[in-house]
N, C-alpha and C positions, 0 to 999 in steps of 0.2 A: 615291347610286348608286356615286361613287367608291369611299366606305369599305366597301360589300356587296363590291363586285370586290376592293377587298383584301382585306378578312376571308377570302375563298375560295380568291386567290390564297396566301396568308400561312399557311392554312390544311394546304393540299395540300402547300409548301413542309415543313412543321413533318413530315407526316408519311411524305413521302419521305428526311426525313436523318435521322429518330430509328430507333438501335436497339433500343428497347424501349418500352412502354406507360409505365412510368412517367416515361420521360425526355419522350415527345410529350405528356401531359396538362395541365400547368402552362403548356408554351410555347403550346400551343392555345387556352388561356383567355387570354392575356396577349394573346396575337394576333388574338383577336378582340375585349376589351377595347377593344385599343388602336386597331382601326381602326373601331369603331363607336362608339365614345365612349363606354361603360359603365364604371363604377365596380368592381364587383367579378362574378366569375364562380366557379363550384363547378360541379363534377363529382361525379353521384350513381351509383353500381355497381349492379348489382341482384343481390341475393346468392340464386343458386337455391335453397338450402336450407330458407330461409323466406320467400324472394317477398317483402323489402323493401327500399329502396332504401338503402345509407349514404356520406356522401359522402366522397371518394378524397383529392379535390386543390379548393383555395383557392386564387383570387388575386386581391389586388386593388391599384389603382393607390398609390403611397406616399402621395397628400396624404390619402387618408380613412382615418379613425380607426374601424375595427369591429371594435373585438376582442371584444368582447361577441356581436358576432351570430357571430362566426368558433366560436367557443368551444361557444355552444348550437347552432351546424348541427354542428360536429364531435359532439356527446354524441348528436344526433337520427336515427331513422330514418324512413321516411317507406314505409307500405301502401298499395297502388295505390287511388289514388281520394282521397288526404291529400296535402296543401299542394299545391305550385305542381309539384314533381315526381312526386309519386303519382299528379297529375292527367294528366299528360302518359304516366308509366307507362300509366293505363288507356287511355287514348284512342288512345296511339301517332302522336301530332300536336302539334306544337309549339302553345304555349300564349301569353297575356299577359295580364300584372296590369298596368292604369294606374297601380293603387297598392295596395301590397300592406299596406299601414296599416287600410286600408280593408275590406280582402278579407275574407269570413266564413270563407274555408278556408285562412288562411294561419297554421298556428301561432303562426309567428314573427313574429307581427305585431308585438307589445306591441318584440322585442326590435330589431328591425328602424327602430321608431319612434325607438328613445332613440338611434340609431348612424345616424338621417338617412336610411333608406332609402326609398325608394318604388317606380318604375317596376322592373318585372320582364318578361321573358319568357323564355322555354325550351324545348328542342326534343329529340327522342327522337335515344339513339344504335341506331342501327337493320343487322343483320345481316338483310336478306330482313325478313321479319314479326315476327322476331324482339326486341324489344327489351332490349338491354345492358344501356340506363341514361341518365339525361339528362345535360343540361350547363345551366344557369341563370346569369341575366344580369342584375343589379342596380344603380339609377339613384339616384342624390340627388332628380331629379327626377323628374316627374308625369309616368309619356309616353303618348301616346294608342299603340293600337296599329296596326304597319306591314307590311301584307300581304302585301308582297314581300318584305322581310325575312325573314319567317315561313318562305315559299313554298322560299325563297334556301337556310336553316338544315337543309331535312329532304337536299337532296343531301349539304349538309356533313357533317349527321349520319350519311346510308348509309357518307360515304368515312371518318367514322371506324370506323363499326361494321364495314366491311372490314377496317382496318389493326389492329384487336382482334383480330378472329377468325382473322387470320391471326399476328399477334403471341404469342395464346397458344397455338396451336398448335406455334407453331415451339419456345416454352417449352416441351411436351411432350413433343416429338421429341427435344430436347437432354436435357430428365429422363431418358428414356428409356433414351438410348444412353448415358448415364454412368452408369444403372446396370449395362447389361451391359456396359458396359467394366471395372468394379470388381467383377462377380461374380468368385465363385473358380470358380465351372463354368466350361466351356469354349465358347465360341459362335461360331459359324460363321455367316454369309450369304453365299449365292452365287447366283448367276444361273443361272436354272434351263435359261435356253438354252445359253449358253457355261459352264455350270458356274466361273466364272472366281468367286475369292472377293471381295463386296464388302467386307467388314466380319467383323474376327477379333478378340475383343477380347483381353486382354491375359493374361487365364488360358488361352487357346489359344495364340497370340504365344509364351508361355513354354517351354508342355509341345513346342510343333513346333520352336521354336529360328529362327523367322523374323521379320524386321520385318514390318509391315505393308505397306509398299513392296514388298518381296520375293513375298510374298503376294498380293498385287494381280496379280501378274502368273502366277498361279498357278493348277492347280486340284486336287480330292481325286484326283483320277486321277494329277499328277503323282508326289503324295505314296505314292500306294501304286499302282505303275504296272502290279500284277495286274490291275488292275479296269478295266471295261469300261465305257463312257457306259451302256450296258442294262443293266451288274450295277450298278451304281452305282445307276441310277434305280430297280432293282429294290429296291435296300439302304433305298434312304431314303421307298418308297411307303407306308410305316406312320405318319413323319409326313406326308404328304400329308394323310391324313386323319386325322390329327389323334392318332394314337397313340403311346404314348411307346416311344422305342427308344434303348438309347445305341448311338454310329456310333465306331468307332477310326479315326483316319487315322494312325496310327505302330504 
């Protein structure tokens, strides 16, 4: 019970101070490694394009030796309904092998056997219905399986497949704005109540001769002070709906 509470605690830590996916993925296996007592852990993506799983991120504790099994999950992918992760892919429910030597659905059996593996279980990363991808958790030992643990792994899992879907979003946004920041057109955002400019990026910046700063406190009315809040909104009702217009403000 203690090591459940910190896995979860240790869990939510890891991904309130990381800024980015890749930086929380390693410390989240490590962190729950290390407070459940598992040997190694792997992080499985789920790539949309072809709907199969391949895995991201490896870790495991320094005294066990698997480089052999690290090597063939790095080369493997895995179709919903194949090994210990495709399983969980379909179901969308965290899973467990006693022993995955044993298992008739676990590819990596034969490799898992020469590198001491056994006990396994794993749990979906979950956006809504949605699933991301798993995370898998492997034993030297035999374990029978534990229901609250199981029960424990699918919130841990929603809070990561939150801190994804909001992580790569935020990667988007940032894509985004540094492309229109390095266009050579000129682009403009403004608030369509206060007309004030949010965002000018830096082939506008140029052609107007203002920082951004300056601009911020600004708006196209200042810039060309003929123009009226009504002729203005009238100038730019073509993109409204979506038509192409070029606007002068100099």
């Amino acid at each position: 019970a203690e090591g459940r509470l910190s896995a979860q605690y240790y869990v939510t830590k890891v991904l309130a101070e990381s800024a980015t996916i890749k930086e929380a993925l390693p410390k989240i296996l490590k962190a729950i490694c290390t407070a459940l007592q598992w040997d190694l852990g792997e992080i499985w993506v789920l790539n949309q394009q072809d709907c199969v799983l391949r895995c991201s991120e490896i870790w495991h504790i320094p005294s066990v030796e698997v480089s052999e099994f690290k090597k063939v999950t790095r080369q493997t992918s895995f179709a919903e309904g194949i090994g210990l992760p495709g399983r969980i892919l379909k179901s969308a429910q965290p899973a467990w092998i006693a022993d995955v030597v044993q298992d008739l659905n676990f590819p990596r059996a034969s490799v898992a056997a020469r590198d001491g593996l056994h006990g396994a279980f794993g749990f979906p990363i979950l956006s809504g219905s949605e699933v991301l991808g798993t995370i898998s958790f492997y034993s030297r030992e035999i374990r029978q399986p534990d229901k609250d643990l199981l029960n424990m792994l699918l919130s841990i899992g929603s809070q990561i497949g939150l801190f994804i879907k909001r992580k790569r979003s935020e990667e988007k946004i940032a894509s985004f704005v540094n492309i229109l920041e390095e266009t050579l057109n000129e682009i403009y955002i403004f608030d369509a109540k206060t007309l004030r400019f949010l965002e000018v990026n830096k082939g506008a910046r140029l052609n107007l001769g203002y920082s951004l700063e300056e601009l911020s406190c600004l708006t196209p009315l200042d810039l060309k002070p003929e123009l009226t809040p009504e002729s203005f909104m009238k100038i730019i009702e073509p993109l409204r709906v979506g038509k192409n217009k070029k606007i002068e403000f100099t």
